[in-house]
C-alpha beads as a LAMMPS data file, in Angstrom:
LAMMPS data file: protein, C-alpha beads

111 atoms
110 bonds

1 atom types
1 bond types

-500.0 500.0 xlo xhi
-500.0 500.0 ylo yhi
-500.0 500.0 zlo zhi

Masses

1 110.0

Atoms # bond

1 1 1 181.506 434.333 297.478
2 1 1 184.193 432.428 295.593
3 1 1 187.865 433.101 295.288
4 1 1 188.874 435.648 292.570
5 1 1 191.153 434.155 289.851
6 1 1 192.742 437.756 289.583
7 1 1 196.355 438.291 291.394
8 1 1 196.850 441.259 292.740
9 1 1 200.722 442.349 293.054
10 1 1 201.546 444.085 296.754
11 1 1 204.670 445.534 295.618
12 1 1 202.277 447.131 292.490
13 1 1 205.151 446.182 289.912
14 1 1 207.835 447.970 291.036
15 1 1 210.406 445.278 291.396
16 1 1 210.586 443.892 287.763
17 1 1 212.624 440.499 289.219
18 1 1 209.044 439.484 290.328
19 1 1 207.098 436.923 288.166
20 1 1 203.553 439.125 287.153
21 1 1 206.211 441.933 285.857
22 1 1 205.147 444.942 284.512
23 1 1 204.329 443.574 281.074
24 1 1 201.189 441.356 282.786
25 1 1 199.812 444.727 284.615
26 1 1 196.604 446.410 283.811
27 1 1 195.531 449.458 285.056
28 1 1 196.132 450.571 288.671
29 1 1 198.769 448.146 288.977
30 1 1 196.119 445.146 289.287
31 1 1 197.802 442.003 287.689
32 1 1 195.749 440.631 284.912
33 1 1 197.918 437.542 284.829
34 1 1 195.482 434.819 284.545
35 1 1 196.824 430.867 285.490
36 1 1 196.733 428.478 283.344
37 1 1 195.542 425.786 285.988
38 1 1 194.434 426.311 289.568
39 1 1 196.410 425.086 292.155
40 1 1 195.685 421.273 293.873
41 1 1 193.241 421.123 295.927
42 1 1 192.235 424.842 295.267
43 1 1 188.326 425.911 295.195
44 1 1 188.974 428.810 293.348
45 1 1 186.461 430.243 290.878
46 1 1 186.812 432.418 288.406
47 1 1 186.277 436.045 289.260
48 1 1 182.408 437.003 289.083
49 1 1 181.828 440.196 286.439
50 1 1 180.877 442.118 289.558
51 1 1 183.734 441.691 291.490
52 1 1 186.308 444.409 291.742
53 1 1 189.407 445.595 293.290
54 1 1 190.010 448.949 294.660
55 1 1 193.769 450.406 295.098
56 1 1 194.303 452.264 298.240
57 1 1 194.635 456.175 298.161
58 1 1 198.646 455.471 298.714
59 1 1 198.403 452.645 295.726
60 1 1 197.321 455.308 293.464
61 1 1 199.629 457.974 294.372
62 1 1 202.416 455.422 293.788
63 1 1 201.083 454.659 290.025
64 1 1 201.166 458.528 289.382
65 1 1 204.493 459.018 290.764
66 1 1 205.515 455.852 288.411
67 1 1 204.067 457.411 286.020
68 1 1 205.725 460.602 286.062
69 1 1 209.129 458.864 286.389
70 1 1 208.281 456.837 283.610
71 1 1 207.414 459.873 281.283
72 1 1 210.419 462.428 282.630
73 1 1 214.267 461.600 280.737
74 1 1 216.914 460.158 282.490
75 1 1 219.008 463.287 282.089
76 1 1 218.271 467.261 281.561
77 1 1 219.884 467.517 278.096
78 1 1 219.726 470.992 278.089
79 1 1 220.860 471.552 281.609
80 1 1 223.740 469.151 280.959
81 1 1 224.676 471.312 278.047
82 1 1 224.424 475.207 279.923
83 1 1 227.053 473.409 282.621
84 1 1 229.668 471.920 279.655
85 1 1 229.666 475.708 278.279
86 1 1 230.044 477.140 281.586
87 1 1 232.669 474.953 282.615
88 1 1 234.352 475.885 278.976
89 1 1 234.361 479.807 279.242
90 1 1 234.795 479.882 282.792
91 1 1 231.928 481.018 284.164
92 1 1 230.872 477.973 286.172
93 1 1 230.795 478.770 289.733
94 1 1 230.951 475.878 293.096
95 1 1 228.448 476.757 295.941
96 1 1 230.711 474.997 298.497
97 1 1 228.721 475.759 301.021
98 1 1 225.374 474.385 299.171
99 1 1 227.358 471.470 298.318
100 1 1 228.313 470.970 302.290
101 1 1 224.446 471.387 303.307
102 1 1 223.267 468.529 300.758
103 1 1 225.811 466.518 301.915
104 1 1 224.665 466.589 305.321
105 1 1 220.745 466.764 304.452
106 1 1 222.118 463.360 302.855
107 1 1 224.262 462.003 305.563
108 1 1 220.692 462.849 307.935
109 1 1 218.615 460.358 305.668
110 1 1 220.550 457.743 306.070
111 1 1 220.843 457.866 309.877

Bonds

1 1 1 2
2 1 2 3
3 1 3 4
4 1 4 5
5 1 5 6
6 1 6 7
7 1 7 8
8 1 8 9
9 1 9 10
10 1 10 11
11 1 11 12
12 1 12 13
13 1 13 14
14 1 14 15
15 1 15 16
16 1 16 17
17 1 17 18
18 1 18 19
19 1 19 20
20 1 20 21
21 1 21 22
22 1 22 23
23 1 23 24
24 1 24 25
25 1 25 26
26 1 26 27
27 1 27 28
28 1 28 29
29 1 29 30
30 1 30 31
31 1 31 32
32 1 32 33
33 1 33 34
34 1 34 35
35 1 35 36
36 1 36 37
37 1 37 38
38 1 38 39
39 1 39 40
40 1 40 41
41 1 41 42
42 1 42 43
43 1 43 44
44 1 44 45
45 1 45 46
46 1 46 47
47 1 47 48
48 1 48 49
49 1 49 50
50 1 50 51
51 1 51 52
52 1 52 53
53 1 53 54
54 1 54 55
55 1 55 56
56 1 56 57
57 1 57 58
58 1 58 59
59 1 59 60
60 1 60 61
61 1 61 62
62 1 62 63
63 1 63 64
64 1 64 65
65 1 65 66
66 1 66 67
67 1 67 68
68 1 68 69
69 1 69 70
70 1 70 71
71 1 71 72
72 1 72 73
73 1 73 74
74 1 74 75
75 1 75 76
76 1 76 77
77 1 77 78
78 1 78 79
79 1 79 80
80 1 80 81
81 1 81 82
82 1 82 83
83 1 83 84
84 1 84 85
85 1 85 86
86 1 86 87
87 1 87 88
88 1 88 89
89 1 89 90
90 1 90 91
91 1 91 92
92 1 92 93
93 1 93 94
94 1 94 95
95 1 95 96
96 1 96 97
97 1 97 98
98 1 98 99
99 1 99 100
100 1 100 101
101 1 101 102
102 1 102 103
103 1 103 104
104 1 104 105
105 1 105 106
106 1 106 107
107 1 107 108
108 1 108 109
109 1 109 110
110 1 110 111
């Protein structure tokens, strides 16, 4: 069996400084970047119509989680606007004590 002309990206496109980007991925996060010339000295041949890659279980969560990131906003509009009127007629209200345990459920992930 030959080498496969296909390159497959192990950090599945999420670091857009690599070359393949996201704008040369297919589906699954599978590269379709094709060269234009094979290395020297290389015995690669193109990819036979029967060959196929198959994304591990964690590879495929990861494109559905990018996915989802992909498809939610940056920021809750609406939630951004119920806290600005709150604040304004005085009926916003600080959990300290939430506040405190997030800080240290924070402080525990990074130790």
């Amino acid at each position: 069996m030959g080498i496969a002309a296909m390159v497959i990206d192990p950090n599945n496109g999420l670091n857009p400084a690599n070359t393949g980007g996201a704008k040369n991925r297919g589906a699954g996060g599978v590269s379709t970047h094709k060269p234009d010339s094979q290395p020297a000295g290389s015995n690669a041949k193109p990819a036979a119509p029967g060959d196929s890659v198959v994304l591990s279980t964690e590879a495929q969560t990861l494109n559905r989680l990018e996915a989802q990131i992909n498809a939610s906003p940056e920021v809750d509009a609406a939630r951004v606007a119920a806290i600005k009127e709150a604040i304004a007629n005085g009926s916003f209200e600080i959990n300290s004590e939430r506040i405190a345990e997030r800080m240290l459920d924070n402080d525990d992930m990074l130790s």
